[in-house]
C-alpha positions in Angstrom: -82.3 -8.3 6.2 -79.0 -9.9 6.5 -75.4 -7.7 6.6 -72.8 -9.0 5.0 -69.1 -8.5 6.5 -67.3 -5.9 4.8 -64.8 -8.2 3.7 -67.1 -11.0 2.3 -66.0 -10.9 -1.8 -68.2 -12.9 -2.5 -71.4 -10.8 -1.8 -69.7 -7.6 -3.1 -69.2 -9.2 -5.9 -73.0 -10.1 -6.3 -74.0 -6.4 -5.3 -71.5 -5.0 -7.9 -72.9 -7.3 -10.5 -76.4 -6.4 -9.3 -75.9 -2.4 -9.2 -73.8 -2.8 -13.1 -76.8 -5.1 -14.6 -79.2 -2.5 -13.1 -77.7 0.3 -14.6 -76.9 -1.4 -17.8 -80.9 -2.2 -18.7 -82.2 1.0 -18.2 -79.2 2.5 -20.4 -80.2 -0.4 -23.2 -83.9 0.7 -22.5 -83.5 4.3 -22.6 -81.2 3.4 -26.1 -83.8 1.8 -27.5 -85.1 5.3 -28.3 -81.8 6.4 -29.6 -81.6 3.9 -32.5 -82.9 3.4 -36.0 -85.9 1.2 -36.3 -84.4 -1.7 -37.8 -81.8 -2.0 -34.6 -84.8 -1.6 -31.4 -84.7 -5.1 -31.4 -81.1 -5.9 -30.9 -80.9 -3.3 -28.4 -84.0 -5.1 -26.9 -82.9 -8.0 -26.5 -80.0 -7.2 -24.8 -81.9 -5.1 -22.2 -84.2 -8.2 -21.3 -80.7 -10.5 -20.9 -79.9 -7.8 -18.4 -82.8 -7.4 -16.7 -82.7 -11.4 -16.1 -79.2 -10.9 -15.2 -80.5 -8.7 -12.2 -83.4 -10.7 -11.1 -80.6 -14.1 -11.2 -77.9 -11.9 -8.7 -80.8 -10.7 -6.6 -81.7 -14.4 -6.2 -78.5 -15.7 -5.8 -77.1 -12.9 -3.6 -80.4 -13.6 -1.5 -79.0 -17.4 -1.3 -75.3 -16.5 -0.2 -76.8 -14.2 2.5 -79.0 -17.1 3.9 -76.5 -20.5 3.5 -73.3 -19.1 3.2 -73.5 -21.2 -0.5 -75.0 -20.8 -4.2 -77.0 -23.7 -5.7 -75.8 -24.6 -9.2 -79.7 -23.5 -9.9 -79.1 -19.8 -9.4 -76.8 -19.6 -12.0 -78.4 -21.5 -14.6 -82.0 -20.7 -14.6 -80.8 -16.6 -15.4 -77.9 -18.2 -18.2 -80.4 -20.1 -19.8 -82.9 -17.0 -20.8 -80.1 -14.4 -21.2 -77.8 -16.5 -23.2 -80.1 -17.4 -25.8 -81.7 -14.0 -26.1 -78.1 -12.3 -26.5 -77.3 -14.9 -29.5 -80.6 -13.7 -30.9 -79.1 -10.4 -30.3 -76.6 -11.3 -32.6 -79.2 -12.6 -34.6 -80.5 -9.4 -35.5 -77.8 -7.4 -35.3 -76.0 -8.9 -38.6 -79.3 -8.9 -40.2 -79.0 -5.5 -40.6 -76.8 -6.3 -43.1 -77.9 -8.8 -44.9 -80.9 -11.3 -45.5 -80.5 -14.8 -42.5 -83.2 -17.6 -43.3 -85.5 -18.5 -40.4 -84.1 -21.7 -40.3 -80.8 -19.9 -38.9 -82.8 -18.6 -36.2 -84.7 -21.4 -35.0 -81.3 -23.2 -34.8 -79.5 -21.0 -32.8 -82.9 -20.7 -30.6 -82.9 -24.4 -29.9 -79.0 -24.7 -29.3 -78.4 -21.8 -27.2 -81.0 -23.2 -24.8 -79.8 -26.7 -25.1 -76.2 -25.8 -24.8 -76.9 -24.3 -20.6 -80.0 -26.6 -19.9 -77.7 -30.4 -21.1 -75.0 -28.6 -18.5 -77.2 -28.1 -15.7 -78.3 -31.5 -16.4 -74.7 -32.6 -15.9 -73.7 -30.4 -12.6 -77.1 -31.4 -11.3 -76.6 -35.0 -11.7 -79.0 -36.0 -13.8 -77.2 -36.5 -17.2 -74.0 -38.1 -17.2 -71.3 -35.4 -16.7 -68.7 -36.0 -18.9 -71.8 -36.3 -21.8 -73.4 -33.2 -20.5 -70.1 -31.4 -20.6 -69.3 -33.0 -24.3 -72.6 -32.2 -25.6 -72.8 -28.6 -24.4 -69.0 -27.8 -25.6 -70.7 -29.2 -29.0 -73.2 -26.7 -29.0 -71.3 -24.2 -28.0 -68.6 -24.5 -31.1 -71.6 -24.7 -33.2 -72.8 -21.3 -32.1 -69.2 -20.1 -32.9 -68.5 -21.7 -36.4 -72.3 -19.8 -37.1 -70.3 -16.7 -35.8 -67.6 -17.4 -37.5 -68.2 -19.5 -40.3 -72.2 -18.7 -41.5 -74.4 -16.8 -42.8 -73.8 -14.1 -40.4 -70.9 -13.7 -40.8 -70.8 -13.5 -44.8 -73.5 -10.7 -44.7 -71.1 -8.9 -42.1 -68.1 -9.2 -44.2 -70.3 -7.9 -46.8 -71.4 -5.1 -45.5 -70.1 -1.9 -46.3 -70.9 -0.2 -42.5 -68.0 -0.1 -40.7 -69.6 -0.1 -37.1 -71.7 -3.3 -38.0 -68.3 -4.8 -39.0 -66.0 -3.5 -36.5 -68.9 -4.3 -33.6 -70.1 -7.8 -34.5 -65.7 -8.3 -34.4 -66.0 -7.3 -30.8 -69.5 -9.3 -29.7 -68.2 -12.5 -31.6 -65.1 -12.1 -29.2 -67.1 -11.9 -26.0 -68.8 -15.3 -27.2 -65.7 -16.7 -27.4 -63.5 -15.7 -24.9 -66.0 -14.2 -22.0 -68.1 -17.1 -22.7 -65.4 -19.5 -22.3 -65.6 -19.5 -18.3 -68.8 -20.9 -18.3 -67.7 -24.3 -20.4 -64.7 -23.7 -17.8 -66.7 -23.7 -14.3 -68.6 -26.8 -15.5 -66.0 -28.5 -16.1 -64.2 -27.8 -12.6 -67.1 -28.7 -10.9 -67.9 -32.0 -12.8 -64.5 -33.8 -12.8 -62.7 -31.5 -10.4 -65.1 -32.3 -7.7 -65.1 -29.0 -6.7 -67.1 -27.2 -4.1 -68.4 -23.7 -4.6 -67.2 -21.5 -1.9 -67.9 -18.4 -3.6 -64.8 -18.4 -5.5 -66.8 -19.5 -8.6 -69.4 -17.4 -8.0 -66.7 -14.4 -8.2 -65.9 -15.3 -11.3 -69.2 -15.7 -12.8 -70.5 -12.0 -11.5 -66.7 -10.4 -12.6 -68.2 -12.6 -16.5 -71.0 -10.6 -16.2 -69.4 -7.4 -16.7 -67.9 -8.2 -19.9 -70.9 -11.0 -20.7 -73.6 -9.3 -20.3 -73.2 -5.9 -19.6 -69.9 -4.9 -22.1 -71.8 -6.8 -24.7 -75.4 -5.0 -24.4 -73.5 -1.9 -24.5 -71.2 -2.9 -27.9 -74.3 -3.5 -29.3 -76.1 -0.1 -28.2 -72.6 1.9 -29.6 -73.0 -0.1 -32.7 -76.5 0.7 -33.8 -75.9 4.3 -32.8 -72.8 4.6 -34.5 -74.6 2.3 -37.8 -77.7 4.6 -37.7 -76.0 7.6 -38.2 -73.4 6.6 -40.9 -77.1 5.6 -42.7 -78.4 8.6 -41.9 -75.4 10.9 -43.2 -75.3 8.7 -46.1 
């Protein structure tokens, strides 16, 4: 088992991440019980994009400890099952307030997973990079103007919860801003020819604290906080 120096960052950032993600699934997974019905999955959801968050820093921490370096790999094979199930979080969690057509789903099922697996396909070299970068920005702002723009958020705005409303205001901004390093860290590494050191990877496990783990947990205050103003009422 290797030791890391007590001044390596870059794997206490890993085991922070790690420990956070650990704790934030079985708080998500305990909440699951605490919830109405129509919000388990939601609350679900988010407890499997932690739980693949944990298994991904496990992985890469594993990596650090035995090259001194992080594939590109690492990162994306956890982003591209968490990502997509925390948009389906989203998913669900507005349909509590309103009816969304399959067809919404399916598209934001197909372009959440394209949007990470065209930029691995760029940082790995097998796409053209500025294409892969251009392509996932693309889906990326499509993802937004449904957050924005759509269907979800017309049923939002029309219902008359205020936790659904004041939570989906706070999940849309993780998506926008949080989820703006990740555009960010491609693009630095594709046409800034830069080098992971661990710097990046800082960054990404610091992401993963408001990502991941702030997000799961809007979404578990939400439900409870929208279950009860059902209840009462």
């Amino acid at each position: 088992m290797p030791v890391f120096n007590t001044t390596d960052l870059t794997a206490a950032s890993y085991s922070a991440a790690l420990y956070g993600l650990a704790a934030t699934s079985v708080l998500l997974l305990l909440g699951t019980g605490w919830v109405s019905r129509g919000w388990k999955i939601a609350v679900a959801l988010c407890a499997i994009a932690t739980l693949v968050g944990v298994g991904a820093a496990n992985e890469a921490r594993a990596a650090w400890a035995a090259s001194g370096s992080v594939p590109i790999v690492y990162h994306y094979v956890g982003w591209a099952v968490s990502m997509p199930l925390q948009v389906l979080a989203l998913y669900f969690f507005a349909a509590q307030s309103g009816k969304l057509g399959v067809g919404l789903f399916w598209r934001l099922v197909v372009v959440s997973v394209l949007m990470v697996f065209v930029r691995y396909l760029g940082e790995a070299g097998f796409m053209h990079a500025t294409l892969a970068f251009l392509i996932g920005l693309v889906f990326w702002l499509y993802i937004l103007g449904e957050l924005y723009f759509g269907r979800m958020d017309e049923v939002v705005r029309g219902s008359l919860n205020e936790p659904v409303q004041r939570g989906y205001f706070w999940l849309r901004l993780i998506v926008t801003v949080g989820w703006a390093i990740y555009p960010l860290g491609n693009f630095i590494t594709s046409f800034g020819g830069y080098v992971d050191d661990g710097s990046l990877s800082v960054a990404y496990n610091l992401a993963d604290f408001l990502n991941r783990m702030a997000f799961g947990v809007a979404v578990l205050a939400s439900a409870m906080l929208a279950s009860e103003v059902k209840t009462n009422g």
